[in-house]
C-alpha positions in Angstrom: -7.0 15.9 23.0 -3.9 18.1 23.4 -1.9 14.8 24.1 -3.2 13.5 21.0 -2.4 16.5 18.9 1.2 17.0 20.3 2.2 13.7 19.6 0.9 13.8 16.0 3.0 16.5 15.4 6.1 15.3 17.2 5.7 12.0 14.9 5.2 14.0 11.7 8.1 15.9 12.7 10.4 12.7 13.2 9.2 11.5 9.9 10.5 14.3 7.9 13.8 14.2 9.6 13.8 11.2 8.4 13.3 12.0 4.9 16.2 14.2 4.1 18.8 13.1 2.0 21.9 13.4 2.3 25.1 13.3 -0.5 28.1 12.3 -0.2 30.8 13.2 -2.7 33.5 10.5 -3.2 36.8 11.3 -4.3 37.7 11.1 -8.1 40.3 9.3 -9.3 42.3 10.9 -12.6 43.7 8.1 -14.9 46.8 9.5 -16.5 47.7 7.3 -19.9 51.4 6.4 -21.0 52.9 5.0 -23.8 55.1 2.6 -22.6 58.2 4.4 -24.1 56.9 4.1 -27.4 58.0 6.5 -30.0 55.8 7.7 -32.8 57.5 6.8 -36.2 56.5 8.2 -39.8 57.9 4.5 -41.6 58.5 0.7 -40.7 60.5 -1.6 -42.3 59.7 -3.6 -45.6 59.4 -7.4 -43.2 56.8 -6.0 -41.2 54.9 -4.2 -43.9 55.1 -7.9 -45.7 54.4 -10.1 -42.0 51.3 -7.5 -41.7 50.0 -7.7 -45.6 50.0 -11.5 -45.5 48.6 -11.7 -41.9 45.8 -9.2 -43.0 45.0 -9.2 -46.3 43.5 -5.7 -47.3 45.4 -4.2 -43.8 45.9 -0.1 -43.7 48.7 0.7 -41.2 47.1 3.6 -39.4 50.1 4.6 -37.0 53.6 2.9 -35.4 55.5 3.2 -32.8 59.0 2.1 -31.8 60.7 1.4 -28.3 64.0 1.1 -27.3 64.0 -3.2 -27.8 62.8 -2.5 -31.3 59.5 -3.8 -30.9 57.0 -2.2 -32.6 53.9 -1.2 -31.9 51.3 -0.6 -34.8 48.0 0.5 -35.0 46.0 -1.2 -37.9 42.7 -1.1 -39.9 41.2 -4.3 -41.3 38.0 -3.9 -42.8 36.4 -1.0 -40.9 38.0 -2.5 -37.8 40.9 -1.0 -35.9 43.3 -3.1 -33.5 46.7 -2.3 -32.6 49.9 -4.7 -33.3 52.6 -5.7 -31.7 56.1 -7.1 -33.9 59.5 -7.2 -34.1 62.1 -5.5 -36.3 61.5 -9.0 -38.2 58.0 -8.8 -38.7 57.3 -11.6 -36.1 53.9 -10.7 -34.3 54.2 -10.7 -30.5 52.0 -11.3 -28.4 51.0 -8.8 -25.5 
């Protein structure tokens, strides 16, 4: 009966080893967010106001930005929806 008892115990005891859990904390990452040498500008010229106006109608140019190739980079509202813009100083939309 002792035998019995002892190895009851020693199995409950293994089983709650067993149970324990155990956390490991991975590393975190930090993302860091550049501009790509754009430069915030207050104005943009008269073509891309006119390329923007007649690609969206009813368009609200919410912020621009300027790099050193003149492309511009413009952030737009078209009905409730923003999106960001990429032109040229000619008003051509580029693609990126």
């Amino acid at each position: 009966m002792k035998k019995l008892i002892l190895s009851a115990v020693i199995v409950m005891g293994t089983l709650t080893l067993n149970a324990t859990s155990i956390t490991i904390k991975a590393p975190v990452k930090q993302l860091s967010i550049v501009q790509d040498d754009y430069k915030e500008i207050d104005s943009v010229p008269a073509a891309i106001k006119t390329a923007l106006d007649n690609a969206y109608p009813g368009v609200k140019l919410d912020k621009a930005y300027v790099n050193d190739k003149k492309e511009y980079k413009i952030e737009i509202t078209v009905r409730d929806q923003k999106s960001t813009v990429y032109t040229d100083i000619k008003g051509n939309i580029l693609k990126k």
